[in-house]
Rosetta silent file (secondary structure, phi, psi, omega in degrees, C-alpha in Angstrom):
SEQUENCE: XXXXXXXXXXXXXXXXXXXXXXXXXXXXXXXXXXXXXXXXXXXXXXXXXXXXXXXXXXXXXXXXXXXXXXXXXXXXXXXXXXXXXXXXXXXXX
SCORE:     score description
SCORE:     0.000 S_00000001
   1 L     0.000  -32.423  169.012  161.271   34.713  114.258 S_00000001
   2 H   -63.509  -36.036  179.850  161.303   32.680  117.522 S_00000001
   3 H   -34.554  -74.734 -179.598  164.662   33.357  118.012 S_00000001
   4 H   -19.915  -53.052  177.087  163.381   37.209  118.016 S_00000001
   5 H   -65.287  -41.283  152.430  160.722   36.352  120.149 S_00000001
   6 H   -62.151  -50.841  169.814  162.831   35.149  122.851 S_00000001
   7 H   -33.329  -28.389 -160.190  165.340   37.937  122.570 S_00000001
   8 H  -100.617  -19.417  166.382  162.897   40.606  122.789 S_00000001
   9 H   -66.572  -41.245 -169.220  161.258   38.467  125.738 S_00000001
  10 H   -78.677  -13.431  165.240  164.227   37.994  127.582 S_00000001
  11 L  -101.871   19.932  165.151  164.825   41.869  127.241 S_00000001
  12 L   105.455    9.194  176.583  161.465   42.771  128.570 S_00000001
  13 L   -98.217  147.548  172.880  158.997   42.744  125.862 S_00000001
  14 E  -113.222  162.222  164.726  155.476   41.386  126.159 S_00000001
  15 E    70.755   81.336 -166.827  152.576   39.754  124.249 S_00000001
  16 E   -95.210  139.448  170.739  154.950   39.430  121.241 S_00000001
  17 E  -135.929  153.103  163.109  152.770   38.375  118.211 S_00000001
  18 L  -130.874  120.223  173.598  153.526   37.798  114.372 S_00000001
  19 L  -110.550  160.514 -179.528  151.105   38.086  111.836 S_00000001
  20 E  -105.624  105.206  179.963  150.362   37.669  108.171 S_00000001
  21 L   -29.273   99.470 -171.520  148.528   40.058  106.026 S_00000001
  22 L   -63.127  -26.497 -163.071  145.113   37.782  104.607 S_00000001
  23 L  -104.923  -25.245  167.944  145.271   40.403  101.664 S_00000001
  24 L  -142.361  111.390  168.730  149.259   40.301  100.647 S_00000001
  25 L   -91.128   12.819 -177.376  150.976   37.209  102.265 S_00000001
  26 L   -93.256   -7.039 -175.039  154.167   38.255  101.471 S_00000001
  27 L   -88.605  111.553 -165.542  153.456   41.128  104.078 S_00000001
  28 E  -109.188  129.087  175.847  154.225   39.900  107.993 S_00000001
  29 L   -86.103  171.872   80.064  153.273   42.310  111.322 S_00000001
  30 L   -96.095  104.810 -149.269  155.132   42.033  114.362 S_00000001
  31 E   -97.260  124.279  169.968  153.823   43.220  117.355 S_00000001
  32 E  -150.148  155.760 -172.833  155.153   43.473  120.975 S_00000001
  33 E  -112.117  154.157  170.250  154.387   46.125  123.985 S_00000001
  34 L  -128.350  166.217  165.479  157.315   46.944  126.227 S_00000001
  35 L   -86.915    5.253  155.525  156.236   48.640  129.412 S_00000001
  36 L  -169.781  155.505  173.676  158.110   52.240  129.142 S_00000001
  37 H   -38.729  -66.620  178.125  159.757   54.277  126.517 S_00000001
  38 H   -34.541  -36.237  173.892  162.979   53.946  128.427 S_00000001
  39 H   -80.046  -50.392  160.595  162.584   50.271  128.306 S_00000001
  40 H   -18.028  -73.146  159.542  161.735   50.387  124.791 S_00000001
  41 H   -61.102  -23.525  173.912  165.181   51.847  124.007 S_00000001
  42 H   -68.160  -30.426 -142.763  167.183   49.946  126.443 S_00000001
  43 H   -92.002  -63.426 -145.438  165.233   46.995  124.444 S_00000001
  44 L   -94.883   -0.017 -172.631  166.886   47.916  120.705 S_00000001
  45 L  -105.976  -24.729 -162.799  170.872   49.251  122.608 S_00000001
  46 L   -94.270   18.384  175.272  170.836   45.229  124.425 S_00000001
  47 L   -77.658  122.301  174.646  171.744   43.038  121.166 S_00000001
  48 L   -59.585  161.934  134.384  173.995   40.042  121.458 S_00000001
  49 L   -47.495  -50.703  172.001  175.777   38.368  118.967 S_00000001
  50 L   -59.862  -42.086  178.560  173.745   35.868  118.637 S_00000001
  51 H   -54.349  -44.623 -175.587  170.474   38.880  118.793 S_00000001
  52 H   -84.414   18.389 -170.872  172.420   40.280  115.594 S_00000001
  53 H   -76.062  -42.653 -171.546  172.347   36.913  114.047 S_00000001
  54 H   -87.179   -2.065  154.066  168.264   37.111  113.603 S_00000001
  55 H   -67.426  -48.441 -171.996  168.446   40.542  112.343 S_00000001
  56 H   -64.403  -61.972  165.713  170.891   39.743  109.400 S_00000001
  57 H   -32.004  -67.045 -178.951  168.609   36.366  108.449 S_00000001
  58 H   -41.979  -56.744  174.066  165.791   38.599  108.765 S_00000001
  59 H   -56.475  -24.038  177.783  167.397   41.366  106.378 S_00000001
  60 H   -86.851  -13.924  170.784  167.651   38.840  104.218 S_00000001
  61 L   -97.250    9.231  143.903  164.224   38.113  103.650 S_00000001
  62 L   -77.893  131.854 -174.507  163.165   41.781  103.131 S_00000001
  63 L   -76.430  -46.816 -141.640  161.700   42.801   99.999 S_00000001
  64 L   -73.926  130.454 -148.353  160.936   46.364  100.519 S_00000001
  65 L   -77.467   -7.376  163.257  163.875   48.160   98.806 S_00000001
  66 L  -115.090   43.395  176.061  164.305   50.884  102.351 S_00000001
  67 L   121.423  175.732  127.132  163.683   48.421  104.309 S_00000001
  68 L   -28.059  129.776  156.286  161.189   47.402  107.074 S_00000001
  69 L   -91.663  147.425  173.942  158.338   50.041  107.999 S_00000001
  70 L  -112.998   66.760 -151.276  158.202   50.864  111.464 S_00000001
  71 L  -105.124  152.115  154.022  155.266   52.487  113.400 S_00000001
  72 L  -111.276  131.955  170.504  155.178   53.208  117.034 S_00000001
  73 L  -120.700  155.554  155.518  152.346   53.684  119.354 S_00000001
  74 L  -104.580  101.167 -154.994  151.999   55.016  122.830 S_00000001
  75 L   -78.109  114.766 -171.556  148.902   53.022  124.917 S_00000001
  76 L  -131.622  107.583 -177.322  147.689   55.940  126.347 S_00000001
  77 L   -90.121   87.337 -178.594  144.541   54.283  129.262 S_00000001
  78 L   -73.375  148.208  166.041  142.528   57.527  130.592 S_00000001
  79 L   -71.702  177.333 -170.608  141.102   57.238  133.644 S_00000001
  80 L   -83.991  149.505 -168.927  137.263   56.394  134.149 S_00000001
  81 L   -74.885  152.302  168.483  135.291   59.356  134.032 S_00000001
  82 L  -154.300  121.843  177.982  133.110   60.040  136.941 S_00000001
  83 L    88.755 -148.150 -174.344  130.240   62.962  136.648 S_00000001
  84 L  -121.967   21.746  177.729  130.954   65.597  134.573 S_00000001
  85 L   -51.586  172.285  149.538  135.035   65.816  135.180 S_00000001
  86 L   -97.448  177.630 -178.337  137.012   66.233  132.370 S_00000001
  87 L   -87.057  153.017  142.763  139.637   63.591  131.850 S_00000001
  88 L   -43.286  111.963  175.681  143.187   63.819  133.325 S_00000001
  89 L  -106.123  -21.836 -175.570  145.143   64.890  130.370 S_00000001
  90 L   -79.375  123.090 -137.320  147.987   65.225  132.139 S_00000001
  91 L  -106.715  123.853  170.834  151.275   62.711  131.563 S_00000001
  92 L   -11.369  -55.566 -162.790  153.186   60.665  134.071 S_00000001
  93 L   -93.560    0.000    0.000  156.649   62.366  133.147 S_00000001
C-alpha cells in the first residue's frame, strides 16, 4: 500500500489515508482527494509498470468475489451565507 500511496501522490492525489474497519478487520478503506474530476481520471489512465505491479499484489489479497467496492464523492464547499441569500447553487463547469 505505500507503493500506492506514492503512485497516486506522485500523480496528484492528496491526504491519502488507509484504514481498517474496528468492526471487520479483514475490511481496509482507502481514501485520497484529487483536486478535479479531470484530474481524477487522468489519475487512474497514468499507470506504469511498476503502478500495475501494486494493483496485481493488491488483487491478490481481495476477498470479495466482484471485487473491490468503489464509492465516489464530490466535496461540494457552499459559500457562507450572508442575510437572508439563498446559497449559490450554481457549479463551476
Amino acid at each position: 500500500m505505500l507503493g500506492r500511496r506514492r503512485m497516486f501522490s506522485r500523480n496528484g492525489a492528496r491526504f491519502w489515508t488507509l484504514a481498517r474497519d474496528t468492526q471487520d478487520p479483514e475490511n481496509w478503506s482507502e481514501r485520497y482527494e484529487i483536486a478535479t474530476w479531470f484530474d481524477y481520471l487522468r489519475l487512474n489512465e497514468r499507470i506504469t509498470r511498476d503502478d500495475a505491479g501494486y494493483f496485481e499484489e493488491l488483487a491478490k489479497l481481495e476477498k470479495a468475489v466482484n471485487g473491490p467496492s468503489v464509492r465516489r464523492t464530490i466535496l461540494y464547499q457552499p459559500r457562507t451565507l450572508t442575510g437572508d441569500s439563498p446559497p449559490d447553487t450554481s457549479m463551476p463547469f
